[in-house]
N, C-alpha and C positions, 0 to 999 in steps of 0.2 A: 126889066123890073120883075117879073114873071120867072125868068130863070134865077135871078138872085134870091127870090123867095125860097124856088123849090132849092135852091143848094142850100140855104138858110137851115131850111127846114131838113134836106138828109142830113145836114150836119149835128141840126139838132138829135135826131134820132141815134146818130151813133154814140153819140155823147151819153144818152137815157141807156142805150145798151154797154154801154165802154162800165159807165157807173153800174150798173145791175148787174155785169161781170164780175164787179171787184167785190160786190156785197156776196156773192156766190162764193169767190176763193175766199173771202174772209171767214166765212159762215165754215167754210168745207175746213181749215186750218185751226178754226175754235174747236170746230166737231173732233179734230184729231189730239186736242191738248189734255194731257192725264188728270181730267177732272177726279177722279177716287185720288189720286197724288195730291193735289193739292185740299180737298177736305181734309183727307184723314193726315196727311202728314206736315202742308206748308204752312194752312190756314192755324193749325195749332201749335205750332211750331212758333210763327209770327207772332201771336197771341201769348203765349207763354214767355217769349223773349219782350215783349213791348212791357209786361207786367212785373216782370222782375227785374228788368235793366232801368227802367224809368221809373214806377209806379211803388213797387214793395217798400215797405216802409220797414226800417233796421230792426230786429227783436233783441232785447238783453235776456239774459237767463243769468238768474241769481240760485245761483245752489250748495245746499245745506247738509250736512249729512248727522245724523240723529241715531242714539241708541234706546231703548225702554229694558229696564232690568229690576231687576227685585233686587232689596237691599242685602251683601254680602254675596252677592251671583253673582261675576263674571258674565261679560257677553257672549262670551265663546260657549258659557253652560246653555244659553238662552239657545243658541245657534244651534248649538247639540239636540237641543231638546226638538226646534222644529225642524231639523233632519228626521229625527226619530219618528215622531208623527207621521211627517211623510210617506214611511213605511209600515205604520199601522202603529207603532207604540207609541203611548199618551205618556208624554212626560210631565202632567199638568198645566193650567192654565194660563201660568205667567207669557206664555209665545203668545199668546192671543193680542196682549194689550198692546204691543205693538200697531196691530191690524185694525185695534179700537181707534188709535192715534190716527193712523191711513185715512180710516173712513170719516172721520174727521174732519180731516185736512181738506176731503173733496166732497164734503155734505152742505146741504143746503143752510146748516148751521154755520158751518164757516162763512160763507155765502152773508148771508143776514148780517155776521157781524162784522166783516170788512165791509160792509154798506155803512154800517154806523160807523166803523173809527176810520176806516181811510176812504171814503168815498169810492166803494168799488168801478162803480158805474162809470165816472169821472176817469179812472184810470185807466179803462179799457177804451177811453172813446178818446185818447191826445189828440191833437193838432196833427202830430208826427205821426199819426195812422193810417195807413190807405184803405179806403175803403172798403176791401175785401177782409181785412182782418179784425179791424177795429166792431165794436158793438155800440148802438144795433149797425148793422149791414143793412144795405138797401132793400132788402129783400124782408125784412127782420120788423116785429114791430117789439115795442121798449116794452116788457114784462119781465117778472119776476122768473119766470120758465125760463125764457129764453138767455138772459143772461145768467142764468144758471149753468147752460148747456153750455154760453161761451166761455166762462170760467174755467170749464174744465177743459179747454184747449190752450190755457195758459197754465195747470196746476198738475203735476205729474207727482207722483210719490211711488219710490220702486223699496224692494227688498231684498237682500244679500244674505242666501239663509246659508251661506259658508262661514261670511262675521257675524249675523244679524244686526248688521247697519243698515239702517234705512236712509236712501236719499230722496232727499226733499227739489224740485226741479221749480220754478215759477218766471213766467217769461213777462215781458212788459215792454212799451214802448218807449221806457224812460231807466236808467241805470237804478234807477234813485226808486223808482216806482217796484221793479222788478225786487231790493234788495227788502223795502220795506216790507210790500205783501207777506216774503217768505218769513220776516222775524214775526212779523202777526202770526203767521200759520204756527210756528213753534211756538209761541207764548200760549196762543191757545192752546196748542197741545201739552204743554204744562199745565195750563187749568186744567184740561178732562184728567191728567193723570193725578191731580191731586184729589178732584171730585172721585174720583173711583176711590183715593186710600181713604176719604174722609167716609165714604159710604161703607168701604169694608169695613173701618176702624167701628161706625156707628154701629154697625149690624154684629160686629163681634160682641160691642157691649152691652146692646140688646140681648144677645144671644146669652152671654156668659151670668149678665144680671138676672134675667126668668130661671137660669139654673139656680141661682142661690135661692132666688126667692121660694121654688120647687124642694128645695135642700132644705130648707129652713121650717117650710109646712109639713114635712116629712118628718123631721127630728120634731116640732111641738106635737104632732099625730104620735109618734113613738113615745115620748115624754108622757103624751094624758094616757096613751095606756097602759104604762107601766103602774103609773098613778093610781089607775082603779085599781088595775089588778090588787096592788099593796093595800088599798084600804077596803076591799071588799074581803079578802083571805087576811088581813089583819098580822100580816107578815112586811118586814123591810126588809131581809134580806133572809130568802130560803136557804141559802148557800149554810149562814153561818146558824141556822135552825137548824138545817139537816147536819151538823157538824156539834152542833149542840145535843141534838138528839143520838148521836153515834156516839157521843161521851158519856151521855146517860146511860147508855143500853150495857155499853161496857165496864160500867161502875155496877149494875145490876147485877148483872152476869157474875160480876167477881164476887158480890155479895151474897150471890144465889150459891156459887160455891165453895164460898165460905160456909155457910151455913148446912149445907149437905155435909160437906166433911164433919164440923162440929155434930149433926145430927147423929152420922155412922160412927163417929169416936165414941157419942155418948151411950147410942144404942148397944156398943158393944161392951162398952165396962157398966152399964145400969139400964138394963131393958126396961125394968119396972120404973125410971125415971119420971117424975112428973114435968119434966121440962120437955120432955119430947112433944106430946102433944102443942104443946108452947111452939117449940122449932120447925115440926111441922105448917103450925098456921100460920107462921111469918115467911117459910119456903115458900106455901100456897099463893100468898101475898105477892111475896116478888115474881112470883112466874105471872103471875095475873095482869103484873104492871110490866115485868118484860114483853108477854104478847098485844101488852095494848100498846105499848112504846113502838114494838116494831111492827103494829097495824098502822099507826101514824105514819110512821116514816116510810111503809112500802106497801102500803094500803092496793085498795083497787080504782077507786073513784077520787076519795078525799083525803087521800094521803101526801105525804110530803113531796114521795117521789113525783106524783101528778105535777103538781104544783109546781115544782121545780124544773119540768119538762117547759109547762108553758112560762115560768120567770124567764128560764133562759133562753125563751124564742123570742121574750120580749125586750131582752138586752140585747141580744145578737139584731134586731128589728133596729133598738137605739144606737146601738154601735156602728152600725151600716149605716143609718139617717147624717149621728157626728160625722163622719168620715166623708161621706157624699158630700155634706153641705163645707168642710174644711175643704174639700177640691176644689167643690165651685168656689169659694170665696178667693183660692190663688189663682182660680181661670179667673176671673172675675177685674183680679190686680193685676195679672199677665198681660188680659185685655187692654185694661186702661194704659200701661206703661207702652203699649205697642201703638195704642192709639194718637199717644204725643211721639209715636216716630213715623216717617214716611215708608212705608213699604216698599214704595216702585219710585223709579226716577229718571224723567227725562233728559237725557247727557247729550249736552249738544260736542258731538264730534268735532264737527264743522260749523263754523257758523257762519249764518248767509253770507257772501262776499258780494259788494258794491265792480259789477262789470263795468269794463272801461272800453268792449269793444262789443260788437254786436253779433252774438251767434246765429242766428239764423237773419233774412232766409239766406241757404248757400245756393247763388244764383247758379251759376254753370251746372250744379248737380242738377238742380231741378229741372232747368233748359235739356241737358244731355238726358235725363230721364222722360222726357217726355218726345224728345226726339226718336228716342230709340223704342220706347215704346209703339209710336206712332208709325215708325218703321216695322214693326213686326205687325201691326194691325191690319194695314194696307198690303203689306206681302203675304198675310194669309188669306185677307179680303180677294187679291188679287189670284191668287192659285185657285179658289172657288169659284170667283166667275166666270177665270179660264178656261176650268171644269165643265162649268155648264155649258159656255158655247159649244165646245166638244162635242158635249152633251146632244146639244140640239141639231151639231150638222150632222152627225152619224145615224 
C-alpha cells in the first residue's frame, strides 16, 4: 500500500512538471510571436475590414453644379476675371459672389434652416446609419456645435476657376435625403443672390435719390442768389443793359461828331457866329454824358462791367446747379429701371440628380489603404528597434 502511494505520488509529481513544461514552451513561443506585427498591422487591419464589410452603412451623393454671373457676362468673363485676380489684377467684384454662395451653402445659416424645413438632424441620424457616421456618434453629445461640424462632412462645395462652375457635392444615407438637401442648398442660394441685387438695387437708389435731392438744394441756393443779386443792383439782365449801354454810347459819339464837324464848318464860314457858343455847350454836354455813360459801364467798383463779372458767376453757379440736378434725376431713373431687373443670377448647370447607387464608402480602397499604410508603419517602427538593439549590443 505504501509503495503504491509513493508511485501514486512520483506520478503525481511528473505530471505537475510535464504540465509546468508545457506553460514554459508555450510562454517561450508567445514570447517569440511578432507582437508590433500584429498591433500595428493585423489588429487594424481586422478592424478596418469588420467595419466596412459588415458595419458601414451605404452613402449617396447628390451633385449639382451651379454658375453666379452678372446680367449680360458670360461665364467664361467671370472665369477670366478670377484667373486674373489670382495674379494680382482686380477685375471687380462680381468673382466674389460666387464665394458669397460657397460660404453659404456651409454656414451655420444654412445649418439653421435645413433644421427648419427638412429636419436636418433627423436626416443625419437614419435607421440605415452606422454608428460611426451617423450624428450624434457615440462619443458626441446632440448640440447645435457639433452637428454643425457633422454637416460639414456631408456638404462640399468646390470651384472650377477655368469655367467658373461651381460644384455643389451633398452625401446622405438615403437617395431621396441626399437629392433634397442639395436643392435646399441652391434655392437658398438663390435667395442670398437675390438679397444682395435687392440690397444693391436699394442702395443705388438711396445713393442716386440724396444726389437729386443735393442737386435740387444747389440749384434753389443758386436760384435765391441770383434773385438778390437782381433786386439789390435792380437789374434783370446785365448782359442786355450792357448792350443797351453800348448803343447809347455809340449814338453819343456819332452825335458828338456830328456836332464838332457842324461846329468847324460853322467856325470857318462865320467865326463871329452866335451859334457857336450854342454848339459848344451841347459838345460839352454830350462829352459829359459820354464819360459818365462809359463810367457806368467800365466803372471801377459800381460799374456795369462789375456787375456783370459777378451776374455771370452767378449764372455759370445756376447753370452748373440745372445740369448737376438734370444728371442726378437720370441716375436717379437709371437706378430705379435697374432696380426692377436682377443683376446677378444663379444658373443652375446641373441640377441635383436623385442617386440610384451608393458612392461611398469604397470598401477595398479604404481596407487596402490602411493595409498598406499599416505596413509602412511597422517596417519603419521595425528598422528602429532594430536600430537600437544594435545599438545597445555594440
Amino acid at each position: 500500500m505504501a509503495k503504491l502511494e509513493r508511485a501514486l505520488g512520483l506520478f503525481g509529481d511528473y505530471g505537475a512538471y510535464a504540465r509546468q513544461d508545457e506553460r514554459t514552451r508555450l510562454l517561450s513561443r508567445l514570447g517569440k510571436l511578432p507582437w508590433l506585427f500584429l498591433v500595428l498591422v493585423a489588429i487594424p487591419t481586422l478592424a478596418t475590414s469588420v467595419y466596412y464589410l459588415l458595419i458601414a452603412a451605404p452613402i449617396y451623393v447628390s451633385e449639382a453644379r451651379f454658375v453666379v454671373r452678372e446680367r449680360g457676362r458670360p461665364a467664361t468673363a467671370a472665369a477670366l476675371g478670377t484667373v486674373l485676380q489670382s495674379v494680382g489684377l482686380n477685375m471687380g467684384e462680381n468673382q466674389t459672389d460666387a464665394y458669397e454662395v460657397h460660404e453659404y451653402m456651409q454656414s451655420r445659416d444654412a445649418v439653421e434652416q435645413l433644421l427648419r424645413s427638412h429636419h436636418l438632424q433627423a436626416v443625419l441620424d437614419r435607421p440605415e446609419a452606422d454608428f460611426l457616421a451617423r450624428f450624434p456618434r457615440p462619443f458626441e453629445r446632440v448640440n447645435f456645435e457639433n452637428l454643425y461640424e457633422n454637416y460639414q462632412r456631408f456638404v462640399s462645395v468646390g470651384y472650377d476657376a477655368n469655367t467658373g462652375i461651381s460644384t455643389l457635392r451633398v452625401e446622405g444615407f438615403r437617395p431621396g435625403d441626399a437629392c433634397e438637401i442639395a436643392d435646399a442648398l441652391l434655392s437658398g442660394g438663390e435667395a442670398l443672390v437675390n438679397k444682395l441685387n435687392e440690397r444693391a438695387a436699394a442702395d443705388a437708389v438711396d445713393e442716386a435719390r440724396r444726389q437729386v435731392i443735393e442737386a435740387e438744394g444747389q440749384s434753389l441756393q443758386a436760384q435765391a442768389a441770383l434773385t438778390a443779386f437782381r433786386t439789390r443792383e435792380r437789374l434783370i439782365d446785365p448782359d442786355r443793359a450792357s448792350v443797351a449801354g453800348l448803343d447809347l454810347l455809340g449814338k453819343l459819339e456819332s452825335q458828338l461828331v456830328t456836332m464838332r464837324a457842324e461846329r468847324a464848318g460853322l467856325a470857318a464860314s462865320a467865326p463871329e457866329s452866335p451859334q457857336l457858343p450854342v454848339l459848344d455847350r451841347r459838345i460839352d454836354a454830350f462829352e459829359a454824358q459820354l464819360d459818365a455813360e462809359r463810367l457806368r459801364i467800365a466803372g471801377e467798383n459800381d460799374s456795369l462791367a462789375a456787375k456783370m463779372s459777378e451776374y455771370e458767376a452767378l449764372m455759370l453757379e445756376r447753370e452748373f446747379a440745372v445740369k448737376s440736378l438734370a444728371v442726378a434725376e437720370a441716375a436717379l431713373e437709371t437706378a430705379r429701371v435697374d432696380a426692377r431687373r436682377k443683376q446677378l443670377y444663379l444658373e443652375r448647370v446641373v441640377s441635383p440628380n436623385l442617386p440610384d447607387k451608393a458612392e461611398r464608402p469604397r470598401r477595398l480602397l479604404a481596407i487596402l489603404t490602411v493595409v498598406i499604410t499599416s505596413l509602412l508603419a511597422w517596417g519603419a517602427l521595425s528598422l528602429i528597434l532594430a536600430g537600437l538593439r544594435e545599438h545597445r549590443q555594440t
